[in-house]
Structure formats: C-alpha cells, structure tokens
C-alpha positions in Angstrom: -4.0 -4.2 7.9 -1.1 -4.6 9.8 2.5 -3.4 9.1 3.5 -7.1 9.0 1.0 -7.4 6.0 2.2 -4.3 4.3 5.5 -5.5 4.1 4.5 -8.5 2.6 2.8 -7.0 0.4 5.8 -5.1 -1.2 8.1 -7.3 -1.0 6.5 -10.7 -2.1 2.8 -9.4 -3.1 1.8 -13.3 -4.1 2.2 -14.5 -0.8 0.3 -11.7 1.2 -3.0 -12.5 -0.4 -2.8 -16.3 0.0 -5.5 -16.1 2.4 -8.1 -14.8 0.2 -8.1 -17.0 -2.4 -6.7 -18.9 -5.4 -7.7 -16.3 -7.9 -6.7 -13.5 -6.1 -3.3 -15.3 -6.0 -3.1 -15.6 -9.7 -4.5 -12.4 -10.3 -1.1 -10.8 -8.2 1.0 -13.4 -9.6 0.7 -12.5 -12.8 0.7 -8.4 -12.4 4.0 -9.0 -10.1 5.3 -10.4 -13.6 3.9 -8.0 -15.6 5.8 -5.4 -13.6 6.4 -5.3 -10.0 4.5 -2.1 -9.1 0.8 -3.3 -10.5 1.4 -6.5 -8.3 2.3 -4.7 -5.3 -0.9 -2.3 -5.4 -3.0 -5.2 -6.6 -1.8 -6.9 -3.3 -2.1 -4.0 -1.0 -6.1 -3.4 -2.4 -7.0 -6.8 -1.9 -5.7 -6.7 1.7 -7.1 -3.4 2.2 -10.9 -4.5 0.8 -12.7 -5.7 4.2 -15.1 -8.7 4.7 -18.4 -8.0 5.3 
C-alpha cells in the first residue's frame, strides 16, 4: 500500500476504497459516520487485504 493510499485513507477513508467496490464503499461510509476512527481502520484493512 502506498503512502499516497494511507493518507487517503485517514483523511477521507470513503474515497480510498472506491476501487474495491460499492459495498466496501458503503461499508466505510457509514463507520466514517458512526465515528471517524472505525472508518479510518475499516479503510486501511480493506486496502491492506491483497488480491489473490
């Protein structure tokens, strides 16, 4: 994951993990509202899980 990414990730986690799908989206999206932390380690796992 790049730095780029991880940024991303704790500043706007929603739109880091546009790229891996709608739910993953709304699954961010609505822990970022619940409470900015849970979105922002939501974001960084789902970066962080690799395609295989």
């Amino acid at each position: 994951m790049s730095l780029w990414r991880v940024l991303l990730c704790i500043i706007f986690p929603p739109l880091a993990v546009v790229d891996k799908g709608c739910g993953s989206v709304l699954i961010v999206l609505l822990l970022t509202i619940a409470g900015w932390i849970p979105g922002v380690l939501a974001a960084l796992i789902i970066n962080n899980k690799s395609r295989y």
